[in-house]
C-alpha positions in Angstrom: 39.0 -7.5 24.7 36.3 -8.6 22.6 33.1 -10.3 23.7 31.1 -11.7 20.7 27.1 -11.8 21.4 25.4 -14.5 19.2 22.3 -13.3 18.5 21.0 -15.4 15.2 17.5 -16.0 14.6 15.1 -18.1 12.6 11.6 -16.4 12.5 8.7 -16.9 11.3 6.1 -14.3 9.8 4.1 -16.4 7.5 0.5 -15.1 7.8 -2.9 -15.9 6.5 -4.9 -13.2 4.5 -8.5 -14.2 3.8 -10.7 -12.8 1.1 -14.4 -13.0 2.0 -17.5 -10.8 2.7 -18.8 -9.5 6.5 -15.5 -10.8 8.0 -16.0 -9.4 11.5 -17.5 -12.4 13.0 -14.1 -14.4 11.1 -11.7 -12.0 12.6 -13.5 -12.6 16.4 -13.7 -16.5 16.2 -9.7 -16.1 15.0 -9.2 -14.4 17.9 -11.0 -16.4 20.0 -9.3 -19.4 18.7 -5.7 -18.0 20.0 -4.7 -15.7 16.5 -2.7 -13.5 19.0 -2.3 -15.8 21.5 -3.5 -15.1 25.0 -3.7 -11.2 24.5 -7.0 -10.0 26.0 -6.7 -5.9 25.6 -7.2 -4.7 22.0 -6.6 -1.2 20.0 -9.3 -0.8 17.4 -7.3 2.0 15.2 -9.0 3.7 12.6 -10.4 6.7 10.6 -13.3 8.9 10.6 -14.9 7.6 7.9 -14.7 3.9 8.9 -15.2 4.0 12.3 -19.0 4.2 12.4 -19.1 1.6 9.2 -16.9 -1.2 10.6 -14.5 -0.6 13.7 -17.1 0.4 16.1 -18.5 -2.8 15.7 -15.5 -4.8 15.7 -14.8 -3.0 18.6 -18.2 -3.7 20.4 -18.0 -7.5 19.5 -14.9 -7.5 21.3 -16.1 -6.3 24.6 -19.3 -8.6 24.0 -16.8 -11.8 24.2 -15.3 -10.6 27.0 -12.0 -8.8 26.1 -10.6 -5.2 26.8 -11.3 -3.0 23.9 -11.2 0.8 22.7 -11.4 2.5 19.4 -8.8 5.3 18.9 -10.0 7.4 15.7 -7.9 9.5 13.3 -9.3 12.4 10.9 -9.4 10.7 7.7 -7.2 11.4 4.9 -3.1 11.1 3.5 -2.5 14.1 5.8 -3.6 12.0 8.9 -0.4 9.7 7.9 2.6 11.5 10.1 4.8 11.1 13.4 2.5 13.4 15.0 -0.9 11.5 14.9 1.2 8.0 15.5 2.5 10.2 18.6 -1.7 11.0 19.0 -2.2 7.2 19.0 0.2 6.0 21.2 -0.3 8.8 23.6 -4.0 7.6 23.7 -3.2 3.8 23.9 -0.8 4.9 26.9 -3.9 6.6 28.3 -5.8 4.3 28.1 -3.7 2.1 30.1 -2.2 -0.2 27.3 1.3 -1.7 27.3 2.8 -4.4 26.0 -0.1 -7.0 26.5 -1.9 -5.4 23.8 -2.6 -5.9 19.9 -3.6 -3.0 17.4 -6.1 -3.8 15.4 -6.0 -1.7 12.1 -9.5 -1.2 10.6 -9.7 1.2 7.3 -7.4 1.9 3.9 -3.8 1.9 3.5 -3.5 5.2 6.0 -5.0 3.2 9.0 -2.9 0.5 8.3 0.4 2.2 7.6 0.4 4.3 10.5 -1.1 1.4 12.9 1.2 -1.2 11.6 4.4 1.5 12.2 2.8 2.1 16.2 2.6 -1.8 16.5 6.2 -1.9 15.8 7.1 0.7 18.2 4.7 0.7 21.1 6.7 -1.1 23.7 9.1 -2.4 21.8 6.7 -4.2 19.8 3.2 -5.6 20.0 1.3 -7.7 17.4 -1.2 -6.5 14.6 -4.1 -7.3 12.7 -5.0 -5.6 9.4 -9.2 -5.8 8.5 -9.2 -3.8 5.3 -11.9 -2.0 4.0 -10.8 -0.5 0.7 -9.4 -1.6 -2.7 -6.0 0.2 -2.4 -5.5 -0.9 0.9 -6.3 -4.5 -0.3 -3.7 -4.2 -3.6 -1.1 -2.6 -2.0 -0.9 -1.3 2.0 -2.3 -3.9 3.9 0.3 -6.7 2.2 3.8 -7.1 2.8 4.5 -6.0 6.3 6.2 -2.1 4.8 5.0 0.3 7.4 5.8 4.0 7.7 5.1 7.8 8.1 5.0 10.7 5.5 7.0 13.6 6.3 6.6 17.1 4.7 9.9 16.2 2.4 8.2 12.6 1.2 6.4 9.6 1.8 7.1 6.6 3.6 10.8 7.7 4.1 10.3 6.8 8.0 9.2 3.4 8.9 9.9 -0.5 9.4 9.2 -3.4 8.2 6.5 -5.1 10.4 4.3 -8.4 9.5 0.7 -8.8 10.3 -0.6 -11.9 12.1 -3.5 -11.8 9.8 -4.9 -9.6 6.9 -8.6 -9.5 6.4 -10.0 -8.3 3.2 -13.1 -7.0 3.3 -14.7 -7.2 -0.1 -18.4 -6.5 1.3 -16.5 -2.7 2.4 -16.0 -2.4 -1.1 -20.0 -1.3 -1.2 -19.3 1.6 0.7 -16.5 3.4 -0.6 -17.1 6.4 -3.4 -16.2 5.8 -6.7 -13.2 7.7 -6.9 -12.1 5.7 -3.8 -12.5 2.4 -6.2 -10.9 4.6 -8.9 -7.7 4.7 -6.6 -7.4 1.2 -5.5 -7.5 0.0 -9.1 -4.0 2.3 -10.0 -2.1 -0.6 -8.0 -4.1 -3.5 -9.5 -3.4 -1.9 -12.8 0.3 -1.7 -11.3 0.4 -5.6 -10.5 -0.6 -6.2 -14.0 2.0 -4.7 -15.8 5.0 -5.4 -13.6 3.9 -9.5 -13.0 0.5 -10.7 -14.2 -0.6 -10.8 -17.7 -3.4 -12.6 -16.8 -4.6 -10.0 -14.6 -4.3 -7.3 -16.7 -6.0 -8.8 -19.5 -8.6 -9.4 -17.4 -9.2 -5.9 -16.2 -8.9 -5.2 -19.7 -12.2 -7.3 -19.9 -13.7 -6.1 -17.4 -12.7 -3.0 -15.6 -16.3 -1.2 -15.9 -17.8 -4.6 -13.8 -15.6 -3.5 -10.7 -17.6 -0.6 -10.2 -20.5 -2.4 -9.8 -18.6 -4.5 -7.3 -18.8 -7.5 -9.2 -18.3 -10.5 -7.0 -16.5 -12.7 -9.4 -14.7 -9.8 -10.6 -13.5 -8.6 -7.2 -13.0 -11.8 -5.6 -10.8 -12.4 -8.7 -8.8 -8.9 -8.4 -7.9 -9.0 -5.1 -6.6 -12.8 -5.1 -4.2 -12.0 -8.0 -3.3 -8.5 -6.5 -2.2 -11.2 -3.1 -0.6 -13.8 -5.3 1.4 -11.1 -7.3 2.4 -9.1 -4.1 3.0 -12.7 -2.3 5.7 -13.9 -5.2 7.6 -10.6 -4.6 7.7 -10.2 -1.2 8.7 -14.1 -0.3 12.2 -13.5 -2.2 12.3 -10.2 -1.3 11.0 -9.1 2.4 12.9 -6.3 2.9 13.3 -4.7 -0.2 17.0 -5.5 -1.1 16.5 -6.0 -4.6 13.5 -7.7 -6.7 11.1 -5.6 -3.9 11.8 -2.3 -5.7 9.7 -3.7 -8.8 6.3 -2.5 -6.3 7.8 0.8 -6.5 6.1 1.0 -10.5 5.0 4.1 -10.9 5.9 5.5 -7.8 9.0 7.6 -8.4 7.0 9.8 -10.2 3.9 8.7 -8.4 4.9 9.9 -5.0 6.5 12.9 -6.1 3.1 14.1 -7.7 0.7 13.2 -4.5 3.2 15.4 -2.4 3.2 18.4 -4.9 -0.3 18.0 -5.2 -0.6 18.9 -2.1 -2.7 15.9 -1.8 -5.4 16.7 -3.9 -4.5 13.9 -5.7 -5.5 10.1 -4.7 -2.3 8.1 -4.2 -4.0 5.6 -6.8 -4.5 8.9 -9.5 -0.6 9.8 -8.8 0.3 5.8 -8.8 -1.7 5.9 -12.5 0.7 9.2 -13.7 3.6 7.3 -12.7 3.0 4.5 -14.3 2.3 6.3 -17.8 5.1 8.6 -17.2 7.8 5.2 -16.9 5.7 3.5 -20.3 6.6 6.9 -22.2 10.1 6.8 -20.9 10.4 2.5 -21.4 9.4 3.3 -24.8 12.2 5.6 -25.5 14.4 3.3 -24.1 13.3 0.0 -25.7 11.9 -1.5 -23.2 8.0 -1.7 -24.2 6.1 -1.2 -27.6 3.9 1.6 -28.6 1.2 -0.7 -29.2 1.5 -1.9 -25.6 2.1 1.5 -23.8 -1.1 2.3 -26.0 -3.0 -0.7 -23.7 -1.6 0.8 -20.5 -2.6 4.6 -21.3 -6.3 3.2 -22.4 -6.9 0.7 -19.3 -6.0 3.9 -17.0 -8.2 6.3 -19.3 -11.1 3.4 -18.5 -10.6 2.8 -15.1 -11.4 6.3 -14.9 -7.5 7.4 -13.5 -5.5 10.3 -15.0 -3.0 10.0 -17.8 -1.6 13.0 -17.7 0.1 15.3 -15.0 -2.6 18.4 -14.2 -2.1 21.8 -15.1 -1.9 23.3 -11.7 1.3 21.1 -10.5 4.9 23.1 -11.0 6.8 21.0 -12.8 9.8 22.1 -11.7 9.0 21.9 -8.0 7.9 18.1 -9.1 11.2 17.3 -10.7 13.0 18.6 -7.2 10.6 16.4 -5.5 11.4 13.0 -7.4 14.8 13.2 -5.7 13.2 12.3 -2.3 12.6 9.0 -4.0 13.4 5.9 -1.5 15.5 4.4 -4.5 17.7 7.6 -5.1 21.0 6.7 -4.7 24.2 8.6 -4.1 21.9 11.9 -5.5 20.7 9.8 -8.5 17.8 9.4 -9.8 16.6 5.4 -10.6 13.3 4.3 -12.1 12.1 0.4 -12.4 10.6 -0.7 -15.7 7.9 -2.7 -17.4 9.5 -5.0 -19.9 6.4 -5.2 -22.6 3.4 -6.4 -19.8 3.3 -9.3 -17.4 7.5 -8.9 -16.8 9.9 -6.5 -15.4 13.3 -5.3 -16.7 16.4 -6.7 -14.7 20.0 -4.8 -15.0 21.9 -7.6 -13.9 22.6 -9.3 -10.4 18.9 -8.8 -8.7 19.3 -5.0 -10.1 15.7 -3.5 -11.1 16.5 -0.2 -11.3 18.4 2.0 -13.9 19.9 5.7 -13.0 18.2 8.1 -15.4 19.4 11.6 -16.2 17.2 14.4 -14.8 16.3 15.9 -18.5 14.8 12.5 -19.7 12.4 12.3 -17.1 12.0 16.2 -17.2 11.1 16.0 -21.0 8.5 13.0 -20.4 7.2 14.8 -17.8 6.6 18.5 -20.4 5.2 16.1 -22.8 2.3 15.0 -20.0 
């Protein structure tokens, strides 16, 4: 006997993401005003570097209006991003007496909001999230998109879900705080956008890529609304990565691979910028871009201050191993997505963006580097 269960759904996860300076008081009036409906007990997630900048206060407005609120803190850093400090996190949420009633709030860069937007789609079964960003990367990449996840000591972001905020908050007045090499990083994935879908953008930064460090209003207000519109355009076909989605993943094959080996000591945005020069050398070989334009890609990296090349201390065979832990591997194959020239990506045919490539091509790129 069979007994059929109808379970279709419409659903809807559109969601607002507003650009703007000193957002807290924004983010407490949205709240307020019924963002997350009727919740009244909050998680204030973040890391040790942000919590005395931002998420303290966040946290202390809430309380001030009359909700339940607690931060729980992280130790700052990629290494902070595993199952055992999203155990850490829900362990202290279920201390602190929080169940399903709740909503994380995820204040800091793409760790904070990774791991926090991965525990909101876990922690009793599900409970909504907020993302208030406070860094560039977090802004081009992380905080967008609804991809959440874990790294694990064999790769990145193999362990996760998709999981939609019910609002992003970008932060542009936290761009004042962060270290240079911080702003460095988050300019790998606007660097990223530009290539694989806006050659408006990247002629832009071309322009002026020494006026973000001087956190440039017009300049960053402009950045981060093209890194949203690019980002936006992919993920509304795409949500969960079936095809046209893999076209984010610029860069990263090799990009991941290196931040791992690196043991970290690499930025995500410095290995991001390594993969992105490593595909360009290979696209060229295979016809995909010019040398006068993998020249513009190599120069705008060199200027935004991100390496070009991969660094002396990283085994290249160990980082050759480690590219096969990519997420678009398949059947023990390696694939890369390509730039086609700048502004465009390559399709294979039938919503295919990525192309198997034999392990010496890659390997030989990679020697050259």
């Amino acid at each position: 006997m069979t007994f059929n269960c109808q379970l279709k759904k419409v659903i809807d996860d559109s969601y607002d993401i507003e650009i703007g300076y000193s957002l807290e008081k924004q983010l407490l009036d949205d709240i307020s005003g019924g963002l997350v409906g009727s919740i009244k007990r909050f998680a204030v997630v973040t890391d040790s570097n942000v919590r005395a900048l931002y998420a303290d206060k966040i946290n202390d407005m809430l309380i001030d209006a009359g909700f339940i609120s607690n931060v729980i803190e992280f130790k700052a850093g990629e290494k902070s991003k595993t199952r055992a400090v999203k155990e850490y996190v829900e362990d202290k949420m279920l201390e602190l007496g929080y169940r399903r009633d709740c909503c994380i709030i995820a204040v800091g860069g793409g760790v904070v909001s990774d791991l926090s937007g991965f525990t909101a789609g876990t922690f009793g079964r599900g409970v909504p999230f907020i993302n208030y960003t406070t860094t560039l990367l977090a802004a081009a990449d992380a905080s967008i998109g609804g991809k959440t996840a874990v790294d694990t000591p064999l790769a990145t972001n193999l362990i996760g879900l998709f999981n939609q905020p019910k609002k992003v908050y970008i932060d542009l007045t936290a761009w004042k705080t962060l270290e240079k090499r911080e702003l460095i990083s988050g300019l790998a994935e606007t660097i990223k956008h530009g290539c694989l879908g806006d050659i408006e953008l990247f002629e832009y930064l071309e322009k002026n890529i020494e006026r973000v460090f001087d956190i440039d209003p017009e300049v960053c207000e402009f950045i981060s609304r093209h890194n949203c519109e690019v980002k936006y355009k992919v993920v509304m076909q795409d949500e969960r990565e079936s095809g046209l989605r893999e076209i984010l993943n610029l860069g990263h094959t090799v990009g991941r691979a290196i931040e791992t080996v690196s043991d970290y000591r690499l930025t995500h945005g410095e290995a991001v910028s390594i993969g992105l020069v490593a595909q360009a050398l290979l696209g060229e070989e295979l016809g995909f871009i010019s040398h006068e334009n993998v020249k513009r890609v190599l120069s705008l990296c060199s200027r935004a201050g991100l390496p070009v090349a991969v660094p002396e201390y990283i085994d290249r065979s160990e980082l050759i191993k480690k590219l096969y832990t990519d997420k678009k591997v398949r059947d023990g194959k390696l694939r890369f997505v390509f730039q086609n020239e700048i502004g465009d990506m390559v399709c294979f045919g039938d919503n295919n963006y990525g192309l198997e490539i034999e392990e010496y091509r890659i390997a030989a790129i990679i020697e050259k580097m």
